[in-house]
FIVO-124098 format. One line per field, with one value per residue (C-alpha): x, y, z; residue in one letter; residue number from 1. Coordinates in pm, 1 decimal, padded with zeros to 6 digits, always signed. Last residue first. Example, Ala and Ser with C-alpha at 12.3 -4.5 7.8 and 13.67 -1.06 7.14 Angstrom:
# FIVO-124098
u	[+01367.0, +01230.0]
v	[-00106.0, -00450.0]
w	[+00714.0, +00780.0]
resn	[S, A]
resi	[2, 1]
# end
This chain:
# FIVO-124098
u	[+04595.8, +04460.1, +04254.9, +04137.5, +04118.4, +03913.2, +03654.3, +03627.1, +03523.4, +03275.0, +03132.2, +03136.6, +02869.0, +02831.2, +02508.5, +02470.6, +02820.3, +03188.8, +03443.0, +03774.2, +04076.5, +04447.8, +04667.0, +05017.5, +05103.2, +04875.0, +04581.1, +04677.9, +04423.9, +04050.3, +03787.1, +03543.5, +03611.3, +03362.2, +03677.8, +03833.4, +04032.0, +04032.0, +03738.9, +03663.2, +03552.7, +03655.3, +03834.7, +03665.5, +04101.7, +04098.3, +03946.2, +04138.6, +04491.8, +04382.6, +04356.2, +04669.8, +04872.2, +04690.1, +04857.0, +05155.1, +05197.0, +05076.0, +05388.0, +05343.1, +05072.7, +04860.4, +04528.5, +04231.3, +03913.6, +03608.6, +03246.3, +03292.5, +03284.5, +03665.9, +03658.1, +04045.0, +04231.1, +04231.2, +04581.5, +04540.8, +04861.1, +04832.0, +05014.9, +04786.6, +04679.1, +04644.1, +04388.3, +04169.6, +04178.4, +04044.7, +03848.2, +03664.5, +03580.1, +03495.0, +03221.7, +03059.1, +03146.2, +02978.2, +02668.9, +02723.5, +02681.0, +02329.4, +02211.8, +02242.7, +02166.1, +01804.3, +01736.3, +01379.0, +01512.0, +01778.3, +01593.8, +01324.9, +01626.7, +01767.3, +01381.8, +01416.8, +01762.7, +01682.6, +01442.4, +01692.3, +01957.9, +01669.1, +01595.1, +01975.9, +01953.9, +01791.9, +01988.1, +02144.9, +02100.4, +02266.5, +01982.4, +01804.7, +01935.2, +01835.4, +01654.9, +01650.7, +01586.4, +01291.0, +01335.9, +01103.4, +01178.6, +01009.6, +01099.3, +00767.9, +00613.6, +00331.0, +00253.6, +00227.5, -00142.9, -00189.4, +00131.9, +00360.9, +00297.9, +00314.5, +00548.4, +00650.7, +00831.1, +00836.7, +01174.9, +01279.5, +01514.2, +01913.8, +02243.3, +02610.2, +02812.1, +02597.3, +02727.9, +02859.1, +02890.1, +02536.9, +02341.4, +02333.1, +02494.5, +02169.9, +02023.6, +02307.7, +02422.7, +02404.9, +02457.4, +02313.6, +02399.2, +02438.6, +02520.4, +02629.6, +02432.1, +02280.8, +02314.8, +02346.3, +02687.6, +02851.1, +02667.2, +02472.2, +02719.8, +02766.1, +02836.6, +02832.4, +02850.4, +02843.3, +02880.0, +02825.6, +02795.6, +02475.6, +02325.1, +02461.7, +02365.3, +02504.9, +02490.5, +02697.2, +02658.8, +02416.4, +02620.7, +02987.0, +03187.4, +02984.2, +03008.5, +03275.5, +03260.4, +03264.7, +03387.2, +03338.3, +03615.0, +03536.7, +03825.7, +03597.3, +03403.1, +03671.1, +03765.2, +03411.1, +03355.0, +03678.7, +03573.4, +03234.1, +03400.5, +03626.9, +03708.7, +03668.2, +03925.0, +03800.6, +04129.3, +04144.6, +03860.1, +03860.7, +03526.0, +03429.0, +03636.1, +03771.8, +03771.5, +03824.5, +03770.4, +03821.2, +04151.7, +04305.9, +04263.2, +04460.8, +04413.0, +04761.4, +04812.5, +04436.9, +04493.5, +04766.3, +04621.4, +04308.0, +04572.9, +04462.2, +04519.5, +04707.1, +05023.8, +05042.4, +04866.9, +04940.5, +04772.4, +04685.4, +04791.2, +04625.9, +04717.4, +04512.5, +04770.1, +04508.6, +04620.8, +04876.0, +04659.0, +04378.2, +04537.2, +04656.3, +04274.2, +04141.4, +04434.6, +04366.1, +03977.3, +04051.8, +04256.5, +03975.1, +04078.0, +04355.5, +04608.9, +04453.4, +04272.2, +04319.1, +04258.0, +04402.7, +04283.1, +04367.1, +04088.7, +03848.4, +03568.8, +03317.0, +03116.6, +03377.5, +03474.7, +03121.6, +03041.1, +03375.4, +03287.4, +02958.9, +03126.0, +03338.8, +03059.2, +02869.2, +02652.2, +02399.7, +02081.3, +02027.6, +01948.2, +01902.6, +01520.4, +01482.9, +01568.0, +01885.2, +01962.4, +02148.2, +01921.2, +01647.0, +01782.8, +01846.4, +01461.5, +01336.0, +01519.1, +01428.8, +01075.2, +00968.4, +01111.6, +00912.7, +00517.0, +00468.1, +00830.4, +00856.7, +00574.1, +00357.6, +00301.0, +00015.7, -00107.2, -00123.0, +00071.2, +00280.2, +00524.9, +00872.1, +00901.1, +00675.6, +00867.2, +01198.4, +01109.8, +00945.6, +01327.2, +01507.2, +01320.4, +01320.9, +01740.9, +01727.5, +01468.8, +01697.6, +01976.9, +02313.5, +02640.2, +02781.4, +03062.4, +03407.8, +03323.2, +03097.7, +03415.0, +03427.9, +03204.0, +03261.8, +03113.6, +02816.3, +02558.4, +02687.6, +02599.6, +02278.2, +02205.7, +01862.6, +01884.7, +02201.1, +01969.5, +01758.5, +02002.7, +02302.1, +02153.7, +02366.4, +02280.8, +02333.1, +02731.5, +02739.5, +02496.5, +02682.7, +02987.3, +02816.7, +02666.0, +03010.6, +03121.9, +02878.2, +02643.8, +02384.7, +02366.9, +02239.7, +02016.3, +01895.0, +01836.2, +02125.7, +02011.2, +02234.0]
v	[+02476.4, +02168.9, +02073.2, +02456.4, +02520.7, +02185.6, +02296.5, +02663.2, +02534.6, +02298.2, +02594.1, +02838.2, +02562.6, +02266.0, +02123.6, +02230.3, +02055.5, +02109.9, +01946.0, +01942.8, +01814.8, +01825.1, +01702.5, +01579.7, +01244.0, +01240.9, +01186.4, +01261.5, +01395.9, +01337.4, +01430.5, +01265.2, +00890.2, +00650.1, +00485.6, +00391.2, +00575.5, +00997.5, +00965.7, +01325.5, +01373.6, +01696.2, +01774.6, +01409.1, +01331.1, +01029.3, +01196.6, +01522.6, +01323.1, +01097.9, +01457.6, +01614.0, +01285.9, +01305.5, +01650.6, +01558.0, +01282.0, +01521.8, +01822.8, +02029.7, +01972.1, +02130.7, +02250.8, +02136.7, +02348.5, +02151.3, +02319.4, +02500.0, +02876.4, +02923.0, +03217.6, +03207.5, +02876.9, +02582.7, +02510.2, +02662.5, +02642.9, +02548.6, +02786.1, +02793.2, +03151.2, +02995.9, +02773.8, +03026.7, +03193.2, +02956.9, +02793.7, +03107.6, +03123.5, +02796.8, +02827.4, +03123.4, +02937.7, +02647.1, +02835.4, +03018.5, +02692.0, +02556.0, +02895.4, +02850.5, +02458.7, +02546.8, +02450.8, +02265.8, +02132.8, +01963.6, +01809.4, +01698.2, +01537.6, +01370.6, +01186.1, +01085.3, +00946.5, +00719.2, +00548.6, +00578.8, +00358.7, +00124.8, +00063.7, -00058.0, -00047.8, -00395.8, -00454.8, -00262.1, +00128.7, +00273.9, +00234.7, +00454.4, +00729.6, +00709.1, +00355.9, +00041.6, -00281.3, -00441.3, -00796.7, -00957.2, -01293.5, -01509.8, -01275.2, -01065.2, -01147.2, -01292.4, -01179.2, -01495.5, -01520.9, -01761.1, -01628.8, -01781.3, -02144.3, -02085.4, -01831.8, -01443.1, -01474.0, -01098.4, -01026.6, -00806.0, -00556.7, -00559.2, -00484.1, -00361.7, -00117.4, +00219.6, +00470.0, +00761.9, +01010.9, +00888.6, +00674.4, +00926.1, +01235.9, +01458.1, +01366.2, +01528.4, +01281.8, +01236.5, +00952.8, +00916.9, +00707.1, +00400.3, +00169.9, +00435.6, +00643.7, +01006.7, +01351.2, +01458.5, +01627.5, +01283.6, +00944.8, +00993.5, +00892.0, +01103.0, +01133.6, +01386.5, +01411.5, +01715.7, +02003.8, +02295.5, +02554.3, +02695.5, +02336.8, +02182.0, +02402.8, +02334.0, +02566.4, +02401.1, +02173.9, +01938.8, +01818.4, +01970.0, +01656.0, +01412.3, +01608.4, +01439.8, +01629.0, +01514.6, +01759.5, +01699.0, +01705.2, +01900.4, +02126.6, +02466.1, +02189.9, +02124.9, +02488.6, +02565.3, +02315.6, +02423.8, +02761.0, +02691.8, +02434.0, +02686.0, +02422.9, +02476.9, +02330.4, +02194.4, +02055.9, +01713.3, +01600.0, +01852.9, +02035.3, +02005.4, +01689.5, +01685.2, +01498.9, +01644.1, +01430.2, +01324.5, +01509.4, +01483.9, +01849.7, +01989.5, +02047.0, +02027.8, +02404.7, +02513.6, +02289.8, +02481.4, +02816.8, +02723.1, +02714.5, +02439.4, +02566.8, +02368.3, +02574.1, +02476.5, +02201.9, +01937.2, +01889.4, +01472.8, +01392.8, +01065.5, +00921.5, +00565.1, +00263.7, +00021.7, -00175.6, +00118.5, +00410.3, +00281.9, +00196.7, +00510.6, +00662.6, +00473.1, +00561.7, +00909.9, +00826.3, +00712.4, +00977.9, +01214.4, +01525.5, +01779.8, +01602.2, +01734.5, +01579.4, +01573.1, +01274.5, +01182.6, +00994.3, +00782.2, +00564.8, +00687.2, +00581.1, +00668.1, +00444.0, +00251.9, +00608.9, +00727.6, +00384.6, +00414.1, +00795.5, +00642.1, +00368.8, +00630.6, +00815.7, +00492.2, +00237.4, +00391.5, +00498.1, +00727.7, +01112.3, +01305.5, +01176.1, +01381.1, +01728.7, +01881.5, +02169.5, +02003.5, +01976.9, +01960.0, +01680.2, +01488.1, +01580.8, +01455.7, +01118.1, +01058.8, +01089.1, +00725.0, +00596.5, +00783.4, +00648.4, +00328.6, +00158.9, +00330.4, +00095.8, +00251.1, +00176.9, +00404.6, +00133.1, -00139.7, -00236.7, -00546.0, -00650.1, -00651.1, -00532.3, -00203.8, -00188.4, -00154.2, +00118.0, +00322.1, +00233.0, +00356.7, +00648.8, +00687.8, +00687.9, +00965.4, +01237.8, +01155.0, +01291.4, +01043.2, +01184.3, +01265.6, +01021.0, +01175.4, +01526.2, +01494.4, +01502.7, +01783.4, +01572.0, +01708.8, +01425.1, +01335.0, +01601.9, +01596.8, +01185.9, +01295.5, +01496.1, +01652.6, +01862.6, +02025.4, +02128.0, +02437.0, +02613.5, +02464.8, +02667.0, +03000.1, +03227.1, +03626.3, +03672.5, +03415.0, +03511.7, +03817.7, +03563.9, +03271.1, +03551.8, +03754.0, +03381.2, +03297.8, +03026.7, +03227.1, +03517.0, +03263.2, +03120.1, +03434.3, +03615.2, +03775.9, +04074.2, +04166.0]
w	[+05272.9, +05020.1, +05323.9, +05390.1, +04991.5, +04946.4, +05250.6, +05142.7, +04772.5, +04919.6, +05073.7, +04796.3, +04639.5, +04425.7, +04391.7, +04031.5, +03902.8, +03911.7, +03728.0, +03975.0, +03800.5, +03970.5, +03731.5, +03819.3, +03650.0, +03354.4, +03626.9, +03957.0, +04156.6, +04012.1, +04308.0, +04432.1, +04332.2, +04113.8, +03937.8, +04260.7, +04505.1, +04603.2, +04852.5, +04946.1, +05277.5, +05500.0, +05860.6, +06009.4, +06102.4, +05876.8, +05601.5, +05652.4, +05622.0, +05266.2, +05145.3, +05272.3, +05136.5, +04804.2, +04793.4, +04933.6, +04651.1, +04354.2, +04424.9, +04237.3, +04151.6, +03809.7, +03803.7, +03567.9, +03617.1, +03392.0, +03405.3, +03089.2, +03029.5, +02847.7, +02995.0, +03128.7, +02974.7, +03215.8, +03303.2, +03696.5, +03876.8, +04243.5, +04423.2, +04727.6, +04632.3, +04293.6, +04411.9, +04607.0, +04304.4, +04011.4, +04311.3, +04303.2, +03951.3, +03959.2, +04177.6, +04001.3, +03660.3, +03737.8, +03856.7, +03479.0, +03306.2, +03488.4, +03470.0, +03016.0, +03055.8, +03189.0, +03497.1, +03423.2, +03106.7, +03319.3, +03563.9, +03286.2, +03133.4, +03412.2, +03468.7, +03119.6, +03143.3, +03409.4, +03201.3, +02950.6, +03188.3, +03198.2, +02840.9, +02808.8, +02464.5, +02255.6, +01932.4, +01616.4, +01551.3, +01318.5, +01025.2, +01263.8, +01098.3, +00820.0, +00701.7, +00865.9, +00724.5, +00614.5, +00399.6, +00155.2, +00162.9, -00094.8, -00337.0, -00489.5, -00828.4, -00672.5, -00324.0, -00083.4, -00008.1, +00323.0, +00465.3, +00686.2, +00545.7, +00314.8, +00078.0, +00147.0, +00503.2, +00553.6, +00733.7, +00993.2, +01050.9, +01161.4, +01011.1, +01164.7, +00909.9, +00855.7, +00577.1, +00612.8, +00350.8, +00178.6, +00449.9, +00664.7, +00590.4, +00491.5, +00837.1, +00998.3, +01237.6, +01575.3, +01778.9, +02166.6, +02460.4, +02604.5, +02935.5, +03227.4, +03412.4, +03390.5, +03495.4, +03148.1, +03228.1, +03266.3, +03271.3, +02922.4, +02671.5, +02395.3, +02033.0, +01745.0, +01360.1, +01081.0, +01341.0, +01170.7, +01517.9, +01459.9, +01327.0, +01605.9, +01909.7, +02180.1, +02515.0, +02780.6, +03106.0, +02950.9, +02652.9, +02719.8, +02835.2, +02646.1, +02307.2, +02132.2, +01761.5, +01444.0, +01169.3, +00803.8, +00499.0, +00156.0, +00211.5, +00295.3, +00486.1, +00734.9, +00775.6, +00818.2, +01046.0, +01282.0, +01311.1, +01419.0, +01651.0, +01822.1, +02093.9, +02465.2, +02697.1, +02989.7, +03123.8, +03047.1, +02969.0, +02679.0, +02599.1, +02184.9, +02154.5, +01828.5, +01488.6, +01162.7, +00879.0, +00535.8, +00498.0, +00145.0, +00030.3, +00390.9, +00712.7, +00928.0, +00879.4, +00992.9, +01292.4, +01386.7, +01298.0, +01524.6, +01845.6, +02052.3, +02427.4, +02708.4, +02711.0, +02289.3, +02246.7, +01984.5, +01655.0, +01590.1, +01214.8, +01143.7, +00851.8, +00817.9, +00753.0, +00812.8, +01101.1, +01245.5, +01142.8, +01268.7, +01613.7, +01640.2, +01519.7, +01789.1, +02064.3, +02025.9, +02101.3, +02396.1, +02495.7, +02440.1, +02250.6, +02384.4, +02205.9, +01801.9, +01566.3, +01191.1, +00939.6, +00638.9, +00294.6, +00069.0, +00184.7, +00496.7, +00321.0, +00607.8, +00793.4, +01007.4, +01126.5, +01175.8, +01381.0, +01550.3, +01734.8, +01806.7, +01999.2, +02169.1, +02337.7, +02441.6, +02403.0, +02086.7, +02063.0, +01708.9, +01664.3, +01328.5, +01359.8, +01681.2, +01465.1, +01602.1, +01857.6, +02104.1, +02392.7, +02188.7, +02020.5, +02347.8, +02413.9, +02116.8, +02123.8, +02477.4, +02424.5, +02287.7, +02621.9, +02800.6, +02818.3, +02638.2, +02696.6, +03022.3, +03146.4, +03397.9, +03769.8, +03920.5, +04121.1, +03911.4, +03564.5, +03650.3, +03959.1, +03882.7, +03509.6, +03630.5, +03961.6, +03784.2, +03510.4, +03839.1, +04091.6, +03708.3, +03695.8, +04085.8, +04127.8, +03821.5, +04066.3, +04345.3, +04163.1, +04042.8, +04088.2, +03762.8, +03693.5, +03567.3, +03508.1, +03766.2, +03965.8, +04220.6, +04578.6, +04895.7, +05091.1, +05236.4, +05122.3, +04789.0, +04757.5, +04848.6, +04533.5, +04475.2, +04844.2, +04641.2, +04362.4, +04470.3, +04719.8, +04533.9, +04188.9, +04256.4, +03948.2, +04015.9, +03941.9, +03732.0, +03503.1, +03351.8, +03315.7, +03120.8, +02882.6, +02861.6, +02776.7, +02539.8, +02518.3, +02747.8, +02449.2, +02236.3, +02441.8, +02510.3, +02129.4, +01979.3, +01780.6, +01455.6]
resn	[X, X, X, X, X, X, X, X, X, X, X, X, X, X, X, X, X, X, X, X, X, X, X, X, X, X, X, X, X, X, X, X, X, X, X, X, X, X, X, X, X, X, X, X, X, X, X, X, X, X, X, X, X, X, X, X, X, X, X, X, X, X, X, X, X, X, X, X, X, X, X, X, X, X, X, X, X, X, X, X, X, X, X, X, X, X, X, X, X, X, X, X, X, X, X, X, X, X, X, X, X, X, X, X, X, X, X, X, X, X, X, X, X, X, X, X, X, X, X, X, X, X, X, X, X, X, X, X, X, X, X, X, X, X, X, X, X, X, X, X, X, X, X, X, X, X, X, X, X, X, X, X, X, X, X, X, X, X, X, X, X, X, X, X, X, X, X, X, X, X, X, X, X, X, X, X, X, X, X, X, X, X, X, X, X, X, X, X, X, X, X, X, X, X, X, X, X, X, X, X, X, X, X, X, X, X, X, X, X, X, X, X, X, X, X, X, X, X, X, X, X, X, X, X, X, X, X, X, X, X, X, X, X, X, X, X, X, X, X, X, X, X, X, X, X, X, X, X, X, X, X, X, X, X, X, X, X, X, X, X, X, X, X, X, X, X, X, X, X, X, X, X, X, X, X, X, X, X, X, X, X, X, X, X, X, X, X, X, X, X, X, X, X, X, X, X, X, X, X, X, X, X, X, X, X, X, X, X, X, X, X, X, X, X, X, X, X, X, X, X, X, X, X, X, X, X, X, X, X, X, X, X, X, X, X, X, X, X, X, X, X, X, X, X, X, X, X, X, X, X, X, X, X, X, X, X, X, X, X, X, X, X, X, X, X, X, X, X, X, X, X, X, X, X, X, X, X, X, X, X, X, X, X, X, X, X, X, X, X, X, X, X, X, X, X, X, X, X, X, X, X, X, X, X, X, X, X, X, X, X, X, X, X, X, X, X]
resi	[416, 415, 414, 413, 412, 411, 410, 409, 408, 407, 406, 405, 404, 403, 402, 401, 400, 399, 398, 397, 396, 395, 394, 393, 392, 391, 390, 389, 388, 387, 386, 385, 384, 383, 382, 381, 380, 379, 378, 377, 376, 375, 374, 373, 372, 371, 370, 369, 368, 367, 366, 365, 364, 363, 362, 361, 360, 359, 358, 357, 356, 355, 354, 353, 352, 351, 350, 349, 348, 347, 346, 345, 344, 343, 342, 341, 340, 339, 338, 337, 336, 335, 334, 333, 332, 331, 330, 329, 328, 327, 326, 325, 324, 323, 322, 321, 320, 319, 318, 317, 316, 315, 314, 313, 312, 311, 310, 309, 308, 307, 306, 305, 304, 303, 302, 301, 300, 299, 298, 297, 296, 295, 294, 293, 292, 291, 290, 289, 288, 287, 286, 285, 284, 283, 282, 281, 280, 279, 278, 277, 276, 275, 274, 273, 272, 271, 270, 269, 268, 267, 266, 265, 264, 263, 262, 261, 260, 259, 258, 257, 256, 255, 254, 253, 252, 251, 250, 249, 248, 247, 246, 245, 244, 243, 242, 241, 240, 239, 238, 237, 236, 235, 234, 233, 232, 231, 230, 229, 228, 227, 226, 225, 224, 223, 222, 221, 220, 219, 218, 217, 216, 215, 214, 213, 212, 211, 210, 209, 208, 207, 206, 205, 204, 203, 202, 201, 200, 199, 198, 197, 196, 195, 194, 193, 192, 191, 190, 189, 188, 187, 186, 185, 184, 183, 182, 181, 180, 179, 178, 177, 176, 175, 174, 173, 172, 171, 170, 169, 168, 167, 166, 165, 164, 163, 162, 161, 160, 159, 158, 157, 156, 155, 154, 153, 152, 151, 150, 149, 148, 147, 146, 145, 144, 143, 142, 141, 140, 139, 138, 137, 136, 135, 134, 133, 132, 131, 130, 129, 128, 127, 126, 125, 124, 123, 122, 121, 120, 119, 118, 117, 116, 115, 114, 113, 112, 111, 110, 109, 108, 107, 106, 105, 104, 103, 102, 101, 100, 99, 98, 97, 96, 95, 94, 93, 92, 91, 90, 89, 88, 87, 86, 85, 84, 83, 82, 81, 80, 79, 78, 77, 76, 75, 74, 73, 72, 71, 70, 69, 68, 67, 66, 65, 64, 63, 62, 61, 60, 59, 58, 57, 56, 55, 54, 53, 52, 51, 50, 49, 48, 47, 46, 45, 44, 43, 42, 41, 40, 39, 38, 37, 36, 35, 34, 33, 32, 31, 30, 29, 28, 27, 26, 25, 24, 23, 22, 21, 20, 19, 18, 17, 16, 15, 14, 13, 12, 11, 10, 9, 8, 7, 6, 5, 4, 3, 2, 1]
# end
């Protein structure tokens, strides 16, 4: 059977015959200021924002601040309608399969508080979002869910494991399709089918994969997805996207928070109320859209626009085998250092997770090049440049399309 490129781009040979020939920090670095003044490794975390971002939201502003005039547009007219068509591009779903929502995790609840969960189990494993480990906890503690949650073995879910814990009770199975903490790739194909061969569906936590990997939903079965746009789309915080197969809404999963409008079907709001008809004739959402409830942050998808046409213009296949390049050679340089690498080989995401041996000195060698001028990478604060210490001693770097060989040099001679 013929694999046709985007195919052949979601797999690892693909990602590794790439990375040989695809070095985008020539094109994008310029894009990124914040990678021109320090060495920057955590997209993973909060994706720098690009020049081309900082002016959709500067464009949304100057509309609300001053009128239409001199080439000022509002979003509302001209972008915002296109958002949902080009997330759905991106993933390989139809644009009324996609809903606005806040966040990753808030999409992960509205398919939980959707589905009827009773007498039922449901399987995830320690490698998915913690946050979303302590939903299904909490779950199981005020509404006596069963949540069996797979652990890793050496960092890697093995599919037999979560094969064993699936059974003809469980209603769901819920991963994160790249791990946060370590870039783990899950067999999600695998995982669908095993899910559906039990009459269960999979949702899957995209944000750490969507815009740095090949997704395609409908290839891979994925019932239900989320994602915040402030990672791998290039974006900011303040919403997201929901997918759900368009068959599932409304039927397996059902929408919990209401909105619409009313037609006020007596005077003095009408002149000829419609006989037979209520006097309120109420329009509520239908599909997909039935999950959506209030005003989004308009601005943070006027960013979102501008991130997209970034990304189309790269193409998500080059954008994941420039990560690889680079990570391939921290992958070495690392290990040189002793620094052992928990990120399974070819796993083809932008996530490297390490772990210290020592996390204090290597903070310490950090905070020591910054005051010296050797190298900057701010290590404090939510917004920091590189992730040292999480779970006690993990080293993450998530590398982006500015990243270069360079950066790498500078970590390994600080780290040295």
């Amino acid at each position: 059977m013929s694999m046709d490129r985007r195919h052949f781009l979601g797999t690892t040979a693909g990602a590794a015959a790439l990375a040989a020939s695809v070095d985008l920090s020539p094109r994008c670095r310029n894009d990124f200021p914040r990678a021109l003044n320090e060495t920057y490794f955590n997209s993973g975390a909060q994706h720098p924002l690009g020049n081309h971002t900082v002016r959709g939201m500067r464009n949304y502003m100057e509309f609300l601040h001053k009128g239409p005039g001199e080439g000022r547009a509002d979003f509302w007219e001209h972008g915002f309608r296109e958002v949902k068509p080009m997330f759905a591009r991106l993933i390989n779903a139809s644009p009324s399969e996609i809903a606005l929502c806040p966040s990753t995790t808030v999409g992960e609840n509205l398919i939980l508080n959707g589905m009827d969960l009773r007498g039922g189990n449901v399987v995830t494993n320690d490698l998915h979002y913690t946050a979303s480990l302590a939903n299904y906890l909490e779950r199981q503690k005020q509404h006596g869910l069963e949540v069996r949650i797979v652990r890793h073995k050496d960092w890697r879910i093995d599919l037999a494991d979560m094969e064993r814990a699936v059974d003809r009770r469980t209603k769901l199975i819920s991963v994160s399709l790249v791990s946060s903490v370590n870039g783990h790739l899950e067999d999600v194909r695998a995982l669908s089918g095993l899910a559906h061969a039990h009459g269960a569906y999979l949702f899957a936590d995209i944000i750490q994969g969507c815009g740095a990997v090949p997704i395609d939903v409908r290839a891979m079965g994925i019932d239900f997805a989320s994602c915040a746009m402030y990672k791998w789309l290039q974006g900011e915080h303040g919403f997201g996207f929901l997918y759900i197969r368009e068959d599932l809404a409304g039927s397996v999963v059902k929408p919990t928070a209401y909105t619409g409008h009313p037609d006020f079907n007596y005077a003095p709001w009408t002149s000829a109320p419609k006989p037979g008809e209520p006097a309120f004739i109420n329009h509520s959402g239908s599909g997909v859209a039935a999950f959506e409830c209030g005003t989004p942050s308009v601005i943070t998808y006027a960013a979102q626009y501008e991130s997209f046409r970034y990304i189309e213009s790269l193409g998500v296949g080059r954008i994941q085998a420039h990560a690889q390049m680079v990570n391939a050679r921290l992958r070495k340089d690392l290990g040189t250092l002793g620094y052992r690498c928990i990120t399974p080989e070819g796993a083809g995401t932008p996530i490297l997770t390490f772990l210290c041996k020592n996390t204090e000195q290597t903070r310490a060698k950090i905070a020591a090049a910054a005051r010296s001028g050797k190298a900057r990478i701010s290590i404090t604060g939510p917004n920091s440049a590189l992730t040292v210490g999480r779970f006690g001693n993990h080293l993450r770097f998530s590398t982006s399309v500015f990243n270069n060989l360079e950066d790498v040099a500078k970590v390994v001679d600080v780290l040295s």
